[in-house]
Legacy VTK file of the C-alpha trace (Angstrom):
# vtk DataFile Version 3.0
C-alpha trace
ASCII
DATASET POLYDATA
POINTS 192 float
-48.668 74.700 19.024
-47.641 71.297 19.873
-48.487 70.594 16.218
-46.123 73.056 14.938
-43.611 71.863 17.179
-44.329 68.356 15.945
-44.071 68.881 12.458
-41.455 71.199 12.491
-39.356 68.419 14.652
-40.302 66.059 12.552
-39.019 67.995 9.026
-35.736 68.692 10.703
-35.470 64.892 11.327
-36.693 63.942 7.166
-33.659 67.114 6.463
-31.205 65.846 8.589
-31.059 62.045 6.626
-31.991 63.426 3.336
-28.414 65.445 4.049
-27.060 62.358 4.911
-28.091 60.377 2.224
-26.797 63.045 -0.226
-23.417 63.148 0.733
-23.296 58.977 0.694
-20.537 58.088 -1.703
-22.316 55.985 -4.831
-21.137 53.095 -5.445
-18.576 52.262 -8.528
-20.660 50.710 -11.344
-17.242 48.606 -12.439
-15.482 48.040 -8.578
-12.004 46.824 -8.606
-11.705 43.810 -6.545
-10.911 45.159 -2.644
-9.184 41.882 -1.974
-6.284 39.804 -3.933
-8.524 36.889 -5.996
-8.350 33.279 -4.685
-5.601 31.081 -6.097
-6.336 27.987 -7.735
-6.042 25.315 -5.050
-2.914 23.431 -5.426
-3.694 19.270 -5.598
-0.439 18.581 -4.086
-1.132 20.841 -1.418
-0.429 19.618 2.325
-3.689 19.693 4.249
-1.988 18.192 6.852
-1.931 21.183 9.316
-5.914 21.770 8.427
-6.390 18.270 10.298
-4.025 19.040 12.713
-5.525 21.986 14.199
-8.918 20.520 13.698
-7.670 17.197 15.321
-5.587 16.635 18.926
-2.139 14.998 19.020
-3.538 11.984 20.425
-6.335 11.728 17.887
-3.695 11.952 15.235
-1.686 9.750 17.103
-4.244 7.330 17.289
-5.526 7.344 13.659
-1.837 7.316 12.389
-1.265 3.991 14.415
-4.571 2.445 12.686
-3.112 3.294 9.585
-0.099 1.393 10.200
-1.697 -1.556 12.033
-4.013 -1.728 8.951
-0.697 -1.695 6.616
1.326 -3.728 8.752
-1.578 -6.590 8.818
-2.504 -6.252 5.384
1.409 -6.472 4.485
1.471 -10.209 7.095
-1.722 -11.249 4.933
0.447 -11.038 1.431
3.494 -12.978 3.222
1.367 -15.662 4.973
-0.110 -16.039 1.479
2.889 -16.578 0.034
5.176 -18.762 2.583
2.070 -20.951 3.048
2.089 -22.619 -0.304
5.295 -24.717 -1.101
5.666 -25.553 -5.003
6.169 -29.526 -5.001
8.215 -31.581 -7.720
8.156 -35.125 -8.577
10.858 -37.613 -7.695
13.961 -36.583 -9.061
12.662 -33.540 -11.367
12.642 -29.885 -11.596
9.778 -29.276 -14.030
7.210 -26.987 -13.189
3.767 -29.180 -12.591
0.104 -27.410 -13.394
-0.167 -27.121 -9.538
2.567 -25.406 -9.260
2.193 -22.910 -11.989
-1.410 -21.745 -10.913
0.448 -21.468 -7.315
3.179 -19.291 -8.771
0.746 -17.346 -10.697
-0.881 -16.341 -7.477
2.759 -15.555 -5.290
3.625 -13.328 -9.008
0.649 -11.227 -8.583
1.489 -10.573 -5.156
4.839 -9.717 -5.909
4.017 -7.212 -8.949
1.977 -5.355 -6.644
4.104 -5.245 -3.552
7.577 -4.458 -4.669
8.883 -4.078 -0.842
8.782 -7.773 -1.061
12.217 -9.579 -1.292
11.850 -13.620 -1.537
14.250 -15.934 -1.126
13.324 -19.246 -3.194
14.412 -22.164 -1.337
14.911 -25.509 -3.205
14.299 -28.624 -1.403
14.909 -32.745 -2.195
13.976 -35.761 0.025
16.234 -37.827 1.892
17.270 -39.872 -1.077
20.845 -39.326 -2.869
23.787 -37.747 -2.298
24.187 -34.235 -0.505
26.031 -33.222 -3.935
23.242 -34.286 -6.176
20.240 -33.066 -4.126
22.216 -29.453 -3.753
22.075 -29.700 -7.356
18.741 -30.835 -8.022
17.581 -27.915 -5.137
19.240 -25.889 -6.981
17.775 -26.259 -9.981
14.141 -26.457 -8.316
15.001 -22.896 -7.201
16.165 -21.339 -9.936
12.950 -22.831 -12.320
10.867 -21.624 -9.932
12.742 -17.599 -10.225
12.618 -17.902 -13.933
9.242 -18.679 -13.964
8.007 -15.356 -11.440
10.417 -13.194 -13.864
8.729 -14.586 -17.069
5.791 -13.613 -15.199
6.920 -9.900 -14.614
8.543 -9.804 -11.377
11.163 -8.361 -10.749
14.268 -10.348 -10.695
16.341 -8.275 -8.135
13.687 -9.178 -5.951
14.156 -12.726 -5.993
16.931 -14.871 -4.066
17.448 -18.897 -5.087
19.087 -21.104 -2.941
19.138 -25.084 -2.330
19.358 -26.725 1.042
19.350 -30.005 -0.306
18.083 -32.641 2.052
19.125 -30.552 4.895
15.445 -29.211 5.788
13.161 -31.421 5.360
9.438 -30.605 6.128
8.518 -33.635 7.479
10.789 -36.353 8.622
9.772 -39.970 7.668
10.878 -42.822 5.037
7.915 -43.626 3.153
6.532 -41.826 -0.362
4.305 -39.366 1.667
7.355 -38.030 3.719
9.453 -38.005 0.365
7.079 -36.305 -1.608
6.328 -33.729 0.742
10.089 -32.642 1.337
10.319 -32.111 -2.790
9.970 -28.466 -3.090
10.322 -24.999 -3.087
9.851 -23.190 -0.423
9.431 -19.166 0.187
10.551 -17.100 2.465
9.715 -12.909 3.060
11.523 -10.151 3.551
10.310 -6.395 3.344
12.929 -3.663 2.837
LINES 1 193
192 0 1 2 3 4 5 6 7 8 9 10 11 12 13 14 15 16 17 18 19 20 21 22 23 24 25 26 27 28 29 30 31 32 33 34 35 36 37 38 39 40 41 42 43 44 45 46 47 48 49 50 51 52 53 54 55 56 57 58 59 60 61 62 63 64 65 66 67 68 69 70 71 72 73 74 75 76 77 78 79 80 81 82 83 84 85 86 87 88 89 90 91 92 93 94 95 96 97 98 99 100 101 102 103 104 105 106 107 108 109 110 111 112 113 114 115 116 117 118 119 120 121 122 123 124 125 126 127 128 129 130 131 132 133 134 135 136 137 138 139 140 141 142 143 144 145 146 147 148 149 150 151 152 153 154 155 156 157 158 159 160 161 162 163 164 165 166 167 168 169 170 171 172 173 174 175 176 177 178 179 180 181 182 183 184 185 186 187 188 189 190 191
């Protein structure tokens, strides 16, 4: 009896999910899509808020003021680069030397690449002449020195030229070495 009762439990069980299984919807052989398809991801898309709720404020803080120290020194590297090297003249000329052309080369590259840059070209004479005729000759040391980074490709709105004369000299003194170290031009930085 307990046989009986076993098999006959155990064929109400096998009808029970056979039942089941026949009322199972069957699947669609060609589906329609249950959700909307991706969209093509947008390259000018802001990820911005991804990071930012991945991220805390003060990590973002803290990477965004790496960023700008990095910038900032990178940008005081460029300057120093340029204000460190003086273009130098001989006595009583404003011709362009070959020192002073591979010099400029250098401060154009710079300046093609970094057009936040304004210079102001400062022309420079030694102690010798009048204040008329070594504004002049500044003058002209200044401007040679412009024309020359604009034949080169920079940009000439980015460029200032202006002659102090003997009013600034670099090194004060009375002999040739003092004299010939006062003939120049001399560069000075501004970012806008």
């Amino acid at each position: 009896m307990k046989k009986l009762l076993k098999l006959a439990l155990m064929g109400a069980v096998a009808s029970f999910f056979a039942w089941g299984c026949a009322n199972k919807e069957q699947p669609e052989t060609d589906p329609a899509p249950k959700t909307a398809p991706e969209a093509p991801v947008d390259s000018t898309l802001n990820l911005e808020p991804i990071v930012a709720d991945t991220l805390s404020a003060d990590s973002l803080a803290k990477l965004e003021a790496e960023r700008l120290e990095a910038e900032r020194a990178r940008l005081e590297e460029m300057i120093n680069r340029i204000m460190l090297d003086d273009v130098y003249f001989d006595y009583d000329r404003a011709e362009l030397t070959e020192a002073a052309k591979q010099i400029l080369v250098q401060i154009a590259e710079i300046l093609t690449n970094e057009d936040r840059f304004v210079v102001t070209i400062e022309g420079h004479t030694d102690a010798r002449g009048t204040e008329d005729y070594n504004l002049t000759l500044g003058a002209r040391r200044s401007t040679i020195v412009r024309d020359f980074l604009i034949a080169y490709g920079v940009d000439g709105n980015k460029l200032r030229s202006v002659s102090y004369g003997k009013e600034r000299p670099k090194v004060q003194g009375t002999d040739e070495d003092a004299y010939a170290k006062n003939r120049r031009a001399h560069f000075r930085v501004t970012i806008e």
